[in-house]
PDB file of N, CA, C and O in Angstrom:
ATOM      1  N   UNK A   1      -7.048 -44.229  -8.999  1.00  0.00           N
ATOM      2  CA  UNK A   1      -6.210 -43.048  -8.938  1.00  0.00           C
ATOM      3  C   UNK A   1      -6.104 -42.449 -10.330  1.00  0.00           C
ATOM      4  O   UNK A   1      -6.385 -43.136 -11.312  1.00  0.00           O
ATOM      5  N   UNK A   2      -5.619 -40.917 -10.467  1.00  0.00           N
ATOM      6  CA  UNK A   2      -5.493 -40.246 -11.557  1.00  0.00           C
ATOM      7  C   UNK A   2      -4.205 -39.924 -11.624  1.00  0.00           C
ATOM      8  O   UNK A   2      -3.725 -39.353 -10.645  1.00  0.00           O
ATOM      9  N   UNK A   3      -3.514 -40.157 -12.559  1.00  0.00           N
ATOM     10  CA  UNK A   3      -2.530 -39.581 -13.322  1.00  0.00           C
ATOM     11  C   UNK A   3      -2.029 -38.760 -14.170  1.00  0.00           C
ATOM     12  O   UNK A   3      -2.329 -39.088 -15.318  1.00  0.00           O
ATOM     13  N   UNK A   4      -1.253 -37.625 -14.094  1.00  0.00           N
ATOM     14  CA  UNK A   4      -0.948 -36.697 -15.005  1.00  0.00           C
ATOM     15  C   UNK A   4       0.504 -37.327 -15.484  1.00  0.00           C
ATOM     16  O   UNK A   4       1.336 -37.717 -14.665  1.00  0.00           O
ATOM     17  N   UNK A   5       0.737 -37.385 -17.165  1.00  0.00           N
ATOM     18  CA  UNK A   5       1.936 -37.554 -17.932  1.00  0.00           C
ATOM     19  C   UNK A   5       2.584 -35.925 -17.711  1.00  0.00           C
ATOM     20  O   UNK A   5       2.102 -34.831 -18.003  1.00  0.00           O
ATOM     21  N   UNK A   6       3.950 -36.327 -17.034  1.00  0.00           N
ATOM     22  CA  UNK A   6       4.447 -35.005 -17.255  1.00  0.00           C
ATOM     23  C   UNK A   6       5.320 -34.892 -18.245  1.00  0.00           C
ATOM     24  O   UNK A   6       5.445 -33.783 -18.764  1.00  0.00           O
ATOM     25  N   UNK A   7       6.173 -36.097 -18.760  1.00  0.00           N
ATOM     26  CA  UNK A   7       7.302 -35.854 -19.677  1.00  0.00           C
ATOM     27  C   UNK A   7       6.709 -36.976 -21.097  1.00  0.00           C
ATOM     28  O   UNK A   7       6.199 -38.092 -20.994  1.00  0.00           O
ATOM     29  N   UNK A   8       6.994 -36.220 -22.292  1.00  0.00           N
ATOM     30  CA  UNK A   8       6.541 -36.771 -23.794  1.00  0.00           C
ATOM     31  C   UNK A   8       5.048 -37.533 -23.578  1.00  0.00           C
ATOM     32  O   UNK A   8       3.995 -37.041 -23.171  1.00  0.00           O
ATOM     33  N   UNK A   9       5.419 -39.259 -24.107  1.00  0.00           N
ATOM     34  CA  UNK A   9       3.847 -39.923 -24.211  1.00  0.00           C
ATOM     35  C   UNK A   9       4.185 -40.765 -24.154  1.00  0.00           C
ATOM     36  O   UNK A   9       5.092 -41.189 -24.871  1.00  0.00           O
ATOM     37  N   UNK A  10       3.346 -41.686 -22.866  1.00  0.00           N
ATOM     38  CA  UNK A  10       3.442 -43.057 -22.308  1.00  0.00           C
ATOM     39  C   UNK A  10       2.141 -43.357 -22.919  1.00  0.00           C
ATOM     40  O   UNK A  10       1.240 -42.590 -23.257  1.00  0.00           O
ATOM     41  N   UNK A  11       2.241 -44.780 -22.996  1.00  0.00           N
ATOM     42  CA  UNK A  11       1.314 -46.003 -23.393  1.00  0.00           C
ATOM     43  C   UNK A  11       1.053 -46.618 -22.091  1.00  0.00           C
ATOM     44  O   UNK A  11       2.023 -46.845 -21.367  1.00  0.00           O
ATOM     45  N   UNK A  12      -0.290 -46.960 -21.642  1.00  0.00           N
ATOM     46  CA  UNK A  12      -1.419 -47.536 -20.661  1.00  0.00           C
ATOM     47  C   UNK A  12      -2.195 -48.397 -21.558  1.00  0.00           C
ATOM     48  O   UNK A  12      -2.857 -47.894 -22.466  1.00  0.00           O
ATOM     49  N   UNK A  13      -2.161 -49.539 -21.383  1.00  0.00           N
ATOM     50  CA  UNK A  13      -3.375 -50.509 -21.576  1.00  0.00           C
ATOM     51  C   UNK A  13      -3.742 -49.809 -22.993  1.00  0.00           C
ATOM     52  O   UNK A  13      -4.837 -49.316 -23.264  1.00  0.00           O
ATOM     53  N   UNK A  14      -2.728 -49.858 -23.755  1.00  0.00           N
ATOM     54  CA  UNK A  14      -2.756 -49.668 -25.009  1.00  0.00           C
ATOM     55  C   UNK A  14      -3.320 -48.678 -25.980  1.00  0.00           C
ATOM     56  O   UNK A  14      -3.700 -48.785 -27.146  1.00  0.00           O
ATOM     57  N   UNK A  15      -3.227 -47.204 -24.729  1.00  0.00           N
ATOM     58  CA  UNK A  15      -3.818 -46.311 -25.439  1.00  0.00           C
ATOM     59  C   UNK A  15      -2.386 -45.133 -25.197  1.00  0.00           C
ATOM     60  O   UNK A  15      -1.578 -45.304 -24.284  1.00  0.00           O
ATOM     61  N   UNK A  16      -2.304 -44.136 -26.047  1.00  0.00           N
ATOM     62  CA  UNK A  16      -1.561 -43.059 -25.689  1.00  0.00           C
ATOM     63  C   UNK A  16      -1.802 -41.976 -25.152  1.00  0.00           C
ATOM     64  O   UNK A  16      -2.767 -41.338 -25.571  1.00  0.00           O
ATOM     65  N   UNK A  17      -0.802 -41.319 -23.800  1.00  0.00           N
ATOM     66  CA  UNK A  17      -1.481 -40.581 -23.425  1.00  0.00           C
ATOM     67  C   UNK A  17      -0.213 -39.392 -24.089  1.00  0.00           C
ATOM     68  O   UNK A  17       0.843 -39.707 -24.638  1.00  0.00           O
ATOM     69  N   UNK A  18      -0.704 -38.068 -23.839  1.00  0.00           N
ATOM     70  CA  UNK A  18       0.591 -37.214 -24.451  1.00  0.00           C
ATOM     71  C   UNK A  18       1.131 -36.692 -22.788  1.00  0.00           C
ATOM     72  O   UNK A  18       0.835 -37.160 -21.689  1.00  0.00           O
ATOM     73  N   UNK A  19       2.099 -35.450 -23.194  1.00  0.00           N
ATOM     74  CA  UNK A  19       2.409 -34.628 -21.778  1.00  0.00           C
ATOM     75  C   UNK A  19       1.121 -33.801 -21.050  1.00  0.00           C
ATOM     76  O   UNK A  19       0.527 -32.993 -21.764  1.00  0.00           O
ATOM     77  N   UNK A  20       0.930 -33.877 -20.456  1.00  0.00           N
ATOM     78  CA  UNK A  20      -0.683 -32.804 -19.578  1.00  0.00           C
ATOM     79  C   UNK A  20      -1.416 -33.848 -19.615  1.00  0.00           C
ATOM     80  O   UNK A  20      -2.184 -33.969 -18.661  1.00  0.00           O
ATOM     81  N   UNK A  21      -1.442 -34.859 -20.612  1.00  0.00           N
ATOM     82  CA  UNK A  21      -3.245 -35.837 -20.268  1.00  0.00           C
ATOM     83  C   UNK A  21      -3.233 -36.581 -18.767  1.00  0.00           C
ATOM     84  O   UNK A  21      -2.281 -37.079 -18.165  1.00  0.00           O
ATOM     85  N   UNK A  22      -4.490 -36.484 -18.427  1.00  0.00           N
ATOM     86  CA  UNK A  22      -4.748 -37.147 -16.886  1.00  0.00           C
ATOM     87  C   UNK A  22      -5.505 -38.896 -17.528  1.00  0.00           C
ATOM     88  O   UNK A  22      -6.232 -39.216 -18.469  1.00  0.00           O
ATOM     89  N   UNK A  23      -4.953 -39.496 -16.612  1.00  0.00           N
ATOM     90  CA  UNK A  23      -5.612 -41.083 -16.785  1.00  0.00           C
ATOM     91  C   UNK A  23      -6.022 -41.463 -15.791  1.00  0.00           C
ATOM     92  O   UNK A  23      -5.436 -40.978 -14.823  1.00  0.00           O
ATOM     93  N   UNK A  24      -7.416 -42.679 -15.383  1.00  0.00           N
ATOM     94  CA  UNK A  24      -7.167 -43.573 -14.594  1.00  0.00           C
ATOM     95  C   UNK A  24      -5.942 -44.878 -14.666  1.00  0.00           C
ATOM     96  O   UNK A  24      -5.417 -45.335 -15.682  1.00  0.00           O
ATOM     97  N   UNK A  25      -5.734 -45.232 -13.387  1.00  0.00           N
ATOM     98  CA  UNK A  25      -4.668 -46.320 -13.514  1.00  0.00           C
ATOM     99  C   UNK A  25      -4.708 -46.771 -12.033  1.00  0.00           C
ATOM    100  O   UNK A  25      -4.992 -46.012 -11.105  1.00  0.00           O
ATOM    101  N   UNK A  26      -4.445 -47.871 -11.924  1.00  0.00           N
ATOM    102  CA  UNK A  26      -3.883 -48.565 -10.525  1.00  0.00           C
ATOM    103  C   UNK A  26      -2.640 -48.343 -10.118  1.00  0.00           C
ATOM    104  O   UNK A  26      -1.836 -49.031 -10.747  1.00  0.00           O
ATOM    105  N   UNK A  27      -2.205 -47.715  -9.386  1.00  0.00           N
ATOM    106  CA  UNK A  27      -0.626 -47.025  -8.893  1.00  0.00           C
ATOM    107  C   UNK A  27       0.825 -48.546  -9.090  1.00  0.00           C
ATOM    108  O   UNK A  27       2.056 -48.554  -9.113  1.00  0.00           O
ATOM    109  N   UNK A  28      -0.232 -49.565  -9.186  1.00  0.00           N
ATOM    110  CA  UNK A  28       1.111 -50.290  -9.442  1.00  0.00           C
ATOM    111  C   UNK A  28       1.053 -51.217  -9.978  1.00  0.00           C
ATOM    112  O   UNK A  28       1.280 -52.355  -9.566  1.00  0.00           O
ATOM    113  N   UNK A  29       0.639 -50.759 -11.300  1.00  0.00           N
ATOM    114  CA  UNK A  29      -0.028 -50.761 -12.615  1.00  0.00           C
ATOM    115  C   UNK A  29       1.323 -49.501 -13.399  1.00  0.00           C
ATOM    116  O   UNK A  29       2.214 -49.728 -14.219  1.00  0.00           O
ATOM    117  N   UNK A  30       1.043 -48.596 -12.903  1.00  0.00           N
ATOM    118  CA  UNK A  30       2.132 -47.680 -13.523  1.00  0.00           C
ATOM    119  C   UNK A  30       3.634 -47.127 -12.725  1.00  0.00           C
ATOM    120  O   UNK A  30       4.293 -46.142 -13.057  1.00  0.00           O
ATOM    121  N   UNK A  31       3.874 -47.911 -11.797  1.00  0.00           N
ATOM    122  CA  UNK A  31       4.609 -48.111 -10.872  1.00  0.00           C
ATOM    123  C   UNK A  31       5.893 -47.541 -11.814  1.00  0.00           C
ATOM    124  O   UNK A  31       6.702 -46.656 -11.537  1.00  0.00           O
ATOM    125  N   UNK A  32       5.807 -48.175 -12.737  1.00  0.00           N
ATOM    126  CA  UNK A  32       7.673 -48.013 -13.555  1.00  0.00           C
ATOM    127  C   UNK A  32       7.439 -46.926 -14.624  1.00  0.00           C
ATOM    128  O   UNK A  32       8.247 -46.700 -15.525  1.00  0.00           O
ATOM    129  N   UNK A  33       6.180 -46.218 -14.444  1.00  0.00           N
ATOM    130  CA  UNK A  33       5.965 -44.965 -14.778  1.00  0.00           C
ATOM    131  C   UNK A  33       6.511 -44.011 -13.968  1.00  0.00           C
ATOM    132  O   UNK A  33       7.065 -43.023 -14.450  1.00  0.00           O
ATOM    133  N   UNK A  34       6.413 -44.205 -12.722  1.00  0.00           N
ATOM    134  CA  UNK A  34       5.821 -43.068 -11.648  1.00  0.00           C
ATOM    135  C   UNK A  34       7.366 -43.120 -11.433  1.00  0.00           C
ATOM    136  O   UNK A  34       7.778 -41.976 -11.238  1.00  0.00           O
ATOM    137  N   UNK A  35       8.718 -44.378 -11.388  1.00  0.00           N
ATOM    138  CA  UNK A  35       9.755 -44.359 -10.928  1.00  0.00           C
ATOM    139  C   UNK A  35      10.726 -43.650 -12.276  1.00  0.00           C
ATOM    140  O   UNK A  35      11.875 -43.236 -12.122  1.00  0.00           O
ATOM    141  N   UNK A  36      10.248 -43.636 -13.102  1.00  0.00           N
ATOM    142  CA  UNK A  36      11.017 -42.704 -14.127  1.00  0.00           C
ATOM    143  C   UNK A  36      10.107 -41.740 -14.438  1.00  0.00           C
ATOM    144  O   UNK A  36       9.593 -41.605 -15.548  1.00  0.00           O
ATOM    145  N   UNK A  37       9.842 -40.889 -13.223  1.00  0.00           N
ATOM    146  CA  UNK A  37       9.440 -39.738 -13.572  1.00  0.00           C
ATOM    147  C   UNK A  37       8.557 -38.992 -14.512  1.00  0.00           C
ATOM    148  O   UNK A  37       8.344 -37.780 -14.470  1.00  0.00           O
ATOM    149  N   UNK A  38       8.025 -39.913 -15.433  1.00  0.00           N
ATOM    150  CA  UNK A  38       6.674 -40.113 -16.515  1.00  0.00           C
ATOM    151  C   UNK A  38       5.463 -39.427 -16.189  1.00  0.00           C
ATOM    152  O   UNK A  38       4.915 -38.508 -16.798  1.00  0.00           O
ATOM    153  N   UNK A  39       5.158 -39.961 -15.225  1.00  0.00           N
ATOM    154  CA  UNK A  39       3.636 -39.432 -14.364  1.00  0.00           C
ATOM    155  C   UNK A  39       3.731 -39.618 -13.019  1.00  0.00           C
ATOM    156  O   UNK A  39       4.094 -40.464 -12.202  1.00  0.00           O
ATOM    157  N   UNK A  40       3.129 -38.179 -13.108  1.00  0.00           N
ATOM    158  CA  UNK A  40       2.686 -38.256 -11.268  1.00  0.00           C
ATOM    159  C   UNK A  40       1.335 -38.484 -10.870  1.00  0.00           C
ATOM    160  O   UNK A  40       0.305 -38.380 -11.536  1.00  0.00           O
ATOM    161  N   UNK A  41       1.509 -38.824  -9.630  1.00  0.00           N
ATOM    162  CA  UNK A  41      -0.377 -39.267  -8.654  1.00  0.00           C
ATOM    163  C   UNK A  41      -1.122 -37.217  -9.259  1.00  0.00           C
ATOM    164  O   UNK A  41      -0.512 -36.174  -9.022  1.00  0.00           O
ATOM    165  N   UNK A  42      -2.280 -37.307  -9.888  1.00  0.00           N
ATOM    166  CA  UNK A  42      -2.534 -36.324 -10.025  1.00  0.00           C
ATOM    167  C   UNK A  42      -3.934 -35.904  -8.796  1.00  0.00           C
ATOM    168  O   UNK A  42      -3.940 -34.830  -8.195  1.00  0.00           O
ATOM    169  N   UNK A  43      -4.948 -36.895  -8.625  1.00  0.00           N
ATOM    170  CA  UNK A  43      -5.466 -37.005  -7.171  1.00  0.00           C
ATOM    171  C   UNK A  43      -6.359 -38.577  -7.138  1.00  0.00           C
ATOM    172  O   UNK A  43      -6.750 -39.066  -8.198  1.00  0.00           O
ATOM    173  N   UNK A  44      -6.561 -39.133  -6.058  1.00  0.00           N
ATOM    174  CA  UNK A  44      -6.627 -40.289  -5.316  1.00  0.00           C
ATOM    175  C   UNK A  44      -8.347 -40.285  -6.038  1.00  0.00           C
ATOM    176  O   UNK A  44      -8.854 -39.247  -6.463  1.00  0.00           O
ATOM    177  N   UNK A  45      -9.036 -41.594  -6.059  1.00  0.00           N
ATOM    178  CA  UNK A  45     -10.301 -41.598  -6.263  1.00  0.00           C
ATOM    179  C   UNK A  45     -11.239 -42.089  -5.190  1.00  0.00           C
ATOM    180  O   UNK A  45     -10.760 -42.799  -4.306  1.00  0.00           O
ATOM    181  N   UNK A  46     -12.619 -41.768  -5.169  1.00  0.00           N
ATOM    182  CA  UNK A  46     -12.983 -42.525  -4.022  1.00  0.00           C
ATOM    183  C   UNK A  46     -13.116 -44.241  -3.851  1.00  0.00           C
ATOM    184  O   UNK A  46     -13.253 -44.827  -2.778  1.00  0.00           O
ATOM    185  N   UNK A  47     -13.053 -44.729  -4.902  1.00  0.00           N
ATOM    186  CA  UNK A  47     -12.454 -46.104  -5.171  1.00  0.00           C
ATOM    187  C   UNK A  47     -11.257 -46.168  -4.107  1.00  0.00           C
ATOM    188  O   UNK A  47     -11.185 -46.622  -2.965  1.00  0.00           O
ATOM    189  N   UNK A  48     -10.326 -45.506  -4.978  1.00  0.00           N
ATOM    190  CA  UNK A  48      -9.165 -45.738  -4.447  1.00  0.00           C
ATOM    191  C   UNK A  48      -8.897 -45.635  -2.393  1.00  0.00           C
ATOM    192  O   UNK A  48      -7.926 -45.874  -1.675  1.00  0.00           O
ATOM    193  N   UNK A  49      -9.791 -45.338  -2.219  1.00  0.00           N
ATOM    194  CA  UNK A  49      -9.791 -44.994  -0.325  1.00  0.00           C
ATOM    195  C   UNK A  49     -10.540 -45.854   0.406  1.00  0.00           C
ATOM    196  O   UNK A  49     -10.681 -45.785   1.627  1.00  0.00           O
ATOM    197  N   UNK A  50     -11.146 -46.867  -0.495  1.00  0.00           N
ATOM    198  CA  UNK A  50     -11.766 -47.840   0.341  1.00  0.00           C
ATOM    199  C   UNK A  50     -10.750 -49.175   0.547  1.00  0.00           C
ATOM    200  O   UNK A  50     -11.113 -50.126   1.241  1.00  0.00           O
TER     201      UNK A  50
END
């Protein structure tokens, strides 16, 4: 899955992302991202649907 940071800059697997950058990530992997409002699902991969 892809992720957009919507608010300031979260840290992933030890890189920074800012506000607007899109990432890969495993949804619950960034789970306590996504629940404080940090980043949203930006779109699903075909990985991710199998």
């Amino acid at each position: 899955m892809r992720f957009q940071v919507q608010i300031g800059t979260v840290k992933h697997n030890g890189v920074f992302h800012e506000k607007g950058a899109i990432f890969n990530a495993h949804k619950k992997d960034v789970a306590h991202l996504i629940g404080e409002g940090a980043v949203v699902l930006f779109e699903e991969t075909d990985a991710d649907r199998d």
